[in-house]
N, C-alpha and C positions, 0 to 999 in steps of 0.2 A: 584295862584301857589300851587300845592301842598305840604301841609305839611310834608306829610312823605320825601320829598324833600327837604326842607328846614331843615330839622333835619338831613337828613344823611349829607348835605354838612357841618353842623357847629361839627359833629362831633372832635376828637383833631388832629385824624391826618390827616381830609382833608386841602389841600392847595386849597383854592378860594376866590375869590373876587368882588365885584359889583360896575358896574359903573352906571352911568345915561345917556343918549342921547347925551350929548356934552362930551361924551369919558372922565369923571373926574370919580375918587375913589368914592364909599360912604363909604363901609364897605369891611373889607376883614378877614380872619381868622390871627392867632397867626403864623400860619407856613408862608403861604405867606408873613408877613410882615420879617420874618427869612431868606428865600430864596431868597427874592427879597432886600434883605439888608437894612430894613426899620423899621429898631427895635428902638423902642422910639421915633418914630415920629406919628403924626397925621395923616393917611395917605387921610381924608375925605379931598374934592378937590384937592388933587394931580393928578398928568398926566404923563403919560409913560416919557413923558422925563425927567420929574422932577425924576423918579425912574430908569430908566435906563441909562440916555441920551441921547442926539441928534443922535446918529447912530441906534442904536436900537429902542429906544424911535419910530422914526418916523416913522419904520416898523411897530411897534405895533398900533402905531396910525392910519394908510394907512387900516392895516389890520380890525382893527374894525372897520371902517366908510364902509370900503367893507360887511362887515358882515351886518350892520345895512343897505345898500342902495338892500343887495338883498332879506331883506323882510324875510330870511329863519328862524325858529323857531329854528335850529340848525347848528352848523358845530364844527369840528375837525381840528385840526390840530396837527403840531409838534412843539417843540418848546425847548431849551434850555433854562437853570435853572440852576446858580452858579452849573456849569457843569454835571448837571446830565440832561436827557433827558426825555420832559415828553410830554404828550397828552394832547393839553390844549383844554378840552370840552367848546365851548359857547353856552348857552342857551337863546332865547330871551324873556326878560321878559313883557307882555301885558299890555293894562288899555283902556279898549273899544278899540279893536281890533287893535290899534297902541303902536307901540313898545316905552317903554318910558324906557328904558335902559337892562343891558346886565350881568348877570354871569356866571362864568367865573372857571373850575372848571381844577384842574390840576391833570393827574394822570399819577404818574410810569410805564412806559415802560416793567420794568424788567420782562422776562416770559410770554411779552402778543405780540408775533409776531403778531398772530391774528389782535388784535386791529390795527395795523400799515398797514399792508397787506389789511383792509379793507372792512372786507367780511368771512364765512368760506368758499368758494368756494377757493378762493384763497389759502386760510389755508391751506385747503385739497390736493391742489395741490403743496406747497412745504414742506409739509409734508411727502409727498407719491413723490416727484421725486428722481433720485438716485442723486442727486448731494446734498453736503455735504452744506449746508447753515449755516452761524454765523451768529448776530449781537453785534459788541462791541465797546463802548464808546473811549472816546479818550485819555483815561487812559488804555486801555486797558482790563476792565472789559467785561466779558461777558454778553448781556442782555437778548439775546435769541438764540435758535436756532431751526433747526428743527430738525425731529425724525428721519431722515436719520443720522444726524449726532450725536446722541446717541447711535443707535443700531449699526453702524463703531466703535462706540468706545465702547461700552460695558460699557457705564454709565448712571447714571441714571441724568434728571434734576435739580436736588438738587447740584450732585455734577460740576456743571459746572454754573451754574445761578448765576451771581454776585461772581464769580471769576476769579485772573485773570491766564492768562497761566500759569506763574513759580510757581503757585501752584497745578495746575492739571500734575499727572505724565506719565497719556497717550499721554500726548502734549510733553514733555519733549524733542523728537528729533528732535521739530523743532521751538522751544522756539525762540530760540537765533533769529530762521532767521525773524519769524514769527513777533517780535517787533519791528526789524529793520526794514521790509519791511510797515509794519503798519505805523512808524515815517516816512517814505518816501511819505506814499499814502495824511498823516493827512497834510507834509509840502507842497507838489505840487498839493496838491486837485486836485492829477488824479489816472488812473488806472494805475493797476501796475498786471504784468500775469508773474508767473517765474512758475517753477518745484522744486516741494524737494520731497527727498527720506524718507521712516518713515517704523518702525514698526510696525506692528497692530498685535495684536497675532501671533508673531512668523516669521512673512512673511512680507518680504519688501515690500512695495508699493511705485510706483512712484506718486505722485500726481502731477496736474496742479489745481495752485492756482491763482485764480482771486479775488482783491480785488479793492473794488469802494467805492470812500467815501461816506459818509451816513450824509445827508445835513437836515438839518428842514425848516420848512413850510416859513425861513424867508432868505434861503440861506446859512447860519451858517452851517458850518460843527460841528459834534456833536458826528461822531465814525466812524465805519468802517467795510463793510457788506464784508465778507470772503466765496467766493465760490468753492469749494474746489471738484477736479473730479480726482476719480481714473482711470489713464492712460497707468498703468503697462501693459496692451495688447497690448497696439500702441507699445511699445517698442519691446512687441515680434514678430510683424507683421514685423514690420520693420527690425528687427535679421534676421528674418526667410528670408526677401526681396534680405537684402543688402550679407546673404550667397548667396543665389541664383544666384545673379550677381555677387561675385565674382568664384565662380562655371565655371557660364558661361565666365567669361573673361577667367579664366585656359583653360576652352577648347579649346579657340580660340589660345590659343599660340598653339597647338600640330601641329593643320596643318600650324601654318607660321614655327616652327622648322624645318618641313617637306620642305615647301619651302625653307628654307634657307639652307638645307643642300642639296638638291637638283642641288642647285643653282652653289654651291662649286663644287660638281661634275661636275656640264656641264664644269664651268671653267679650272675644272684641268684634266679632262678627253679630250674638245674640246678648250685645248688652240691655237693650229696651226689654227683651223676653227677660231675662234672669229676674232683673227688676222686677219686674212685677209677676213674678213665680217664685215664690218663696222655695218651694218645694222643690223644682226643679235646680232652683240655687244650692239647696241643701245635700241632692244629689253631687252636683258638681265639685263642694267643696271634699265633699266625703273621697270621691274619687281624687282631688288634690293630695290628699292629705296621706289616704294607703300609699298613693304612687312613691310620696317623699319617703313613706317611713321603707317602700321596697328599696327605693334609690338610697338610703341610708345603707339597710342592711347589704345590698352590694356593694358598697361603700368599704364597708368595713371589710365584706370579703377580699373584696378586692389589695385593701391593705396589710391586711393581716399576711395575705399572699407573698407578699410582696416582701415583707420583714423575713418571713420564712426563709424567702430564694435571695437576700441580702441585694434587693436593687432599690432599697428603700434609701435617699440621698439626704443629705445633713447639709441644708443651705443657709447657713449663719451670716449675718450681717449686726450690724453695730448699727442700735436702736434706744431710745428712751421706754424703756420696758414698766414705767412705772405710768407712763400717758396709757400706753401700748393694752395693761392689762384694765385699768381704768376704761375703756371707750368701749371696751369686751365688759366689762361689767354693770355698766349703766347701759347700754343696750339690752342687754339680758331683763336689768330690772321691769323695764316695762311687760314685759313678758311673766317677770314673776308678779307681779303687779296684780296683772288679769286672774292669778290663782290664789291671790288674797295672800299672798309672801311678799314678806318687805326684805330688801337685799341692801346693802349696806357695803361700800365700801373703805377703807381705809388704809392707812400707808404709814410707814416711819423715816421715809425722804418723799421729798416730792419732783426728783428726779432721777434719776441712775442709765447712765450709759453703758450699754455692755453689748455683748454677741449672744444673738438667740439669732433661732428658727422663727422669722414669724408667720408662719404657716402651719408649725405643727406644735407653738404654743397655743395659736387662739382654738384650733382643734381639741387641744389639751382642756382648755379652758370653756369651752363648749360644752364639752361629754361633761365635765365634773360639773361644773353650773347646771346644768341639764339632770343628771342625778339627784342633786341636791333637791331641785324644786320637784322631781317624782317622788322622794320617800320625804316631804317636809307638807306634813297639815297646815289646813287653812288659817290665817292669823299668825301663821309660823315666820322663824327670821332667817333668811343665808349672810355669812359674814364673806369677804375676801378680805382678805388682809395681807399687805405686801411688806417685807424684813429688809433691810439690808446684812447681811451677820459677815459680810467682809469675803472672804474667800466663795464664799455661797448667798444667793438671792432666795428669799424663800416665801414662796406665793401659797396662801393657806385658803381652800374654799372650809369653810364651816357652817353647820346646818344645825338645829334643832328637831332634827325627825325623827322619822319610827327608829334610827341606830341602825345597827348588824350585830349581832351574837356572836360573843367572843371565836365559838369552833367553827366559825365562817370567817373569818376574816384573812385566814390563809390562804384561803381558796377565789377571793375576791377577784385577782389581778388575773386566772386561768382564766385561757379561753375558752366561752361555753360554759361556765360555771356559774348560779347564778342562787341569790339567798333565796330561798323559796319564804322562808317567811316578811322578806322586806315587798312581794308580788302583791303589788294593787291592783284593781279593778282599773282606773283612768293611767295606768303606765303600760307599758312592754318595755318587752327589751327581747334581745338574741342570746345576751352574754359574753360578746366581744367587745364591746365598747372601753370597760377598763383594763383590758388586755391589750389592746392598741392604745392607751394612753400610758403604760406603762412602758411600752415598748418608744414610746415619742419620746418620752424623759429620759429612754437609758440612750438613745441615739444622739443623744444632745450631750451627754456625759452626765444626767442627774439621778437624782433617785426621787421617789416620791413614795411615804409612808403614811402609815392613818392610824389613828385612835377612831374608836367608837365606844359608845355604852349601848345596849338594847334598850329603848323607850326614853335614850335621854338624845342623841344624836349623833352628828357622824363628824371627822375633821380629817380632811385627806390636804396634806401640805408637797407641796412639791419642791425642791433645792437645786437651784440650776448653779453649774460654776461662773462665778464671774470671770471673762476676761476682755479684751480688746484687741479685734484686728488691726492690726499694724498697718494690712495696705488691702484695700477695695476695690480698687479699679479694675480686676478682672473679674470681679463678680456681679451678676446678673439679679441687683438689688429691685426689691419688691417696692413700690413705693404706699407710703401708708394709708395715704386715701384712696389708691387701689386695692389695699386689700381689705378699707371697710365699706366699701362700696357695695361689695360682692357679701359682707360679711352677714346682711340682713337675710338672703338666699339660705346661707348656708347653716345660718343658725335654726329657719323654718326647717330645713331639712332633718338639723341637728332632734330639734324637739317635735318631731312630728309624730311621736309613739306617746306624748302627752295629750292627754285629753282634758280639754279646759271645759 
């Protein structure tokens, strides 16, 4: 072997060690016996288990008899080291051309991606791609990274190599989330892909951050490789998308306006005709009724829109929510009425004051009433039923209808998703409608859940929080026979895809 080899291994601060054929100690340096926690022992014929134990130990073991049976002069690997992560070089050493034992030579990680990545080809290549690369331990130290993720940040590799975030101040916006999501990937050894917003000179960036754990040559998780891709474009792609469609939804209301005032006139100009034309009346109504269910579905485009690009407003007022859902429920009933459904109200106070949206609970309450009487048979019952549970208000629409099948039910609240087997002949729908009402209750702070069985019914409960505004007077309150005035309009609208 050569000498000037053996001299740089025994140097003071290499970590190595040498075994013989049947995988035992002979000799090893000062720091190896440190790291591997073997200080003041003898380490000549010991054996990985005896120094690591039985779990480790017997990978170490596996892995050098592999080493030794493929004959090769060298190999690399990774490897963890009383928690720091190293490159443990093995060299095979000769004596007339057969291998008569092994050392074994450990080196630091920190700043040599290279060495890991396996090649400069590779180097070069995430070196030079745009996407922002880390590597950091499972303390959260940084060991390396690439040049893309220096020249994003305006720093040099000094000041980032072997430290950790809460000391670098260009990380600083996103520290906090940055640690937490790290302790989630190090606990579940999995990936983990969110978005955070940051500063970079001056100008926010959206990033999509992907993080994978970063395992050694023996399965050990050892830190955690951060990939990091600036997305601020998609966002504006999308801005620019979701204007466009709601653009185009506007436009489409001018000519149903157009129809529907139209429509007003034929009636009140040819009321004597319609009378006594059945036929022609039968037309007119048909054409009523497409208009509302088009003015519906741009309705909902139009909203959905609007949630998307965050101009959707949260106008709360302090109301008696238990009259409130009541006048929304016996209104309805006549309507379910007409389709041979009996609707049924009930309550467990017969008052409660609190802060709601009344605007985009009786919409809330529309679409689900409206549901309920499309998948509920004739002779069938809808329940509403109002909770007080203290911290939470909880408004429950329940039905006896066809149900929904348990591996739909996750898919209920997407937009555009819709149960193909709950599809009747006398209903439509788009498939946004419970996707806009899901988004009404999380804009309000609630959540709203469902039970169903297939063939026994369906129970979709809503939980608004209780509170009370303190002061009103700059708020631009709705008043409540204003908004059930209007509310007969908008309920025709609401059920116009129902065919009675």
């Amino acid at each position: 072997m050569d000498k000037r080899f053996l001299d740089d291994i025994q140097r003071k601060d290499r970590i190595f060690f040498i075994k013989n054929l049947e995988n035992k100690y002979v000799d090893c340096s000062e720091n190896f016996k440190i790291f591997s926690d073997y200080i003041d022992k003898d380490i000549y014929g010991a054996n990985d288990i005896e120094i690591y134990g039985k779990e480790m130990g017997e990978k170490y073991r596996k892995s050098y008899e592999d080493f030794i049976k493929s004959r090769k002069p060298y190999c690399r690997e990774i490897c963890k080291l009383k928690n720091n992560i190293y490159l443990l070089h093995r060299y095979a050493i000769y004596s007339n051309s057969e291998i008569i034992g092994v050392i074994g030579v450990l080196e630091n990680i920190i700043g040599k991606m290279e060495k890991i990545n396996d090649g400069n080809t590779l180097a070069d290549i995430t070196n030079n791609m745009s996407e922002y690369l880390a590597l950091k331990d499972t303390e959260g130290v940084y060991l390396d990274c690439n040049d893309s993720f220096l020249k994003w940040l305006n720093i040099s590799r000094e000041e980032i190599i072997g430290k950790k975030i809460t000391t670098i101040s260009k990380l600083s916006d996103i520290s906090k989330d940055t640690i937490l999501s790290d302790l989630d990937v190090i606990n579940n050894r999995s990936r983990k892909i969110y978005n955070e917003y940051m500063k970079v000179n001056g100008k926010i960036m959206e990033l999509e951050i992907v993080k994978e754990p970063f395992l050694d040559s023996y399965g050990n998780l050892v830190g955690v490789i951060d990939i990091i891709r600036d997305v601020s474009h998609r966002r504006e792609v999308e801005n620019l998308g979701l204007e466009f469609f709601a653009n185009l939804s506007h436009e489409l209301r001018t000519p149903l306006n157009l129809i529907f005032s139209s429509l007003q006139t034929i009636e009140l100009i040819e009321k004597d005709l319609l009378k006594n034309n059945n036929k022609l009346k039968g037309y007119i109504e048909i054409i009523n009724q497409n208009s509302k269910r088009l003015l519906k579905l741009v309705n909902n485009l139009i909203d959905s829109t609007k949630f998307d690009c965050g101009y959707y407003e949260y106008n709360p007022q302090n109301d008696n929510i238990v009259n409130f859902i009541e006048n929304i429920a016996m209104s309805v009933a006549e309507f379910a009425k007409q389709n041979d459904i009996n609707l049924i109200f009930d309550t467990d106070v017969e008052e409660k004051i609190m802060a709601f949206d009344l605007e985009k609970l009786e919409r809330t309450m529309l679409n689900l009433l409206s549901n309920s009487i499309k998948y509920t048979n004739s002779a069938g019952k809808i329940e509403v039923l109002l909770k007080d549970c203290g911290e939470t208000f909880n408004i429950t629409v329940k039905d006896n209808g066809i149900g929904i099948p348990d591996d739909k039910l996750k898919v209920i609240f997407e937009r555009f998703k819709q149960v193909e087997d709950r599809l009747r002949k006398r209903s439509e729908g788009s498939g946004i409608g419970l996707s806009i009402v899901k988004d009404l209750i999380n804009i309000q702070g609630g959540i709203i859940d469902v039970k169903s069985e297939f063939g026994v019914g369906s129970e979709f409960t809503v939980k608004l929080p209780v509170s009370i505004l303190s002061n009103e007077d700059h708020l631009n309150k709705l008043d409540n026979n204003e908004v059930f005035n209007g509310m007969i309009t908008r309920m025709n609208i609401e059920f116009s895809d129902i065919y009675i």
